[in-house]
N, C-alpha and C positions, 0 to 999 in steps of 0.2 A: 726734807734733807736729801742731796742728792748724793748717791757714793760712786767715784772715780774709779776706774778697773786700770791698772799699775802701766797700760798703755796710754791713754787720756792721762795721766800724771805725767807718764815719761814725754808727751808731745806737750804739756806746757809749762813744763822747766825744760824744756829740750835736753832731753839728756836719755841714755839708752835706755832700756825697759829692766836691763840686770842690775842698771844701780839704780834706780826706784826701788827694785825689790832689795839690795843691799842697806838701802837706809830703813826700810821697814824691817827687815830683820835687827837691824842694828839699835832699830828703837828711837831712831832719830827724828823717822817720818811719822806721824799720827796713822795709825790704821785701825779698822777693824776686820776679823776674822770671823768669816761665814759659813765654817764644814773648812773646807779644804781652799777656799776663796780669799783671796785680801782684796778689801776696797779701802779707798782713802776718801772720807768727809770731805765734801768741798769746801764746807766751813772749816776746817781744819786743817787744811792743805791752803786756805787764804792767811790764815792767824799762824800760819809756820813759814810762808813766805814774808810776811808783814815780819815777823821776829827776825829776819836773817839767818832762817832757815837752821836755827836754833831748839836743842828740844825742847818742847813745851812741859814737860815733867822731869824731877827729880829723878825717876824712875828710868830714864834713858842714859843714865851714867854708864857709861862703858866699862867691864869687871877686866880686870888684868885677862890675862888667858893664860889657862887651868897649865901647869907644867907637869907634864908626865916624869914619872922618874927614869934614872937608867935602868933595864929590865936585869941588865947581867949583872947588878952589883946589888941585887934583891934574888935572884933565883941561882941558883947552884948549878952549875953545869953538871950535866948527865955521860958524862964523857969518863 
């Protein structure tokens, strides 16, 4: 098995190296994590482009994003 380093991904979808790494963060692109390393399966990086670049798990569902509350209508002013 051979594993792509996110520059060798970004040179054959042609596409920048920051959005390689924004689909792997996003869960979209198949990775594995090695320490501090991401490599992408070439076998899995062929069965994500064959899908239409679709994620291949259930697991890459995208969560709403988390909303912080107002801080001033939860803490008391000190004033």
């Amino acid at each position: 098995m051979r594993l792509l380093t996110a520059v060798e991904v970004a040179s054959i979808l042609q596409l920048p190296k920051s959005s390689v790494y924004e689909l792997i963060r996003l869960k979209r692109l198949p990775s594995v994590h090695i320490g501090r390393l991401v490599r992408v399966p070439e076998e899995c990086l062929r069965a994500w482009i064959a899908t239409g670049g679709s994620p291949l798990t259930d697991e890459a569902k995208e969560e709403p994003p988390l909303r912080v509350p107002n801080l001033r209508a939860i803490v008391p002013s000190r004033r």
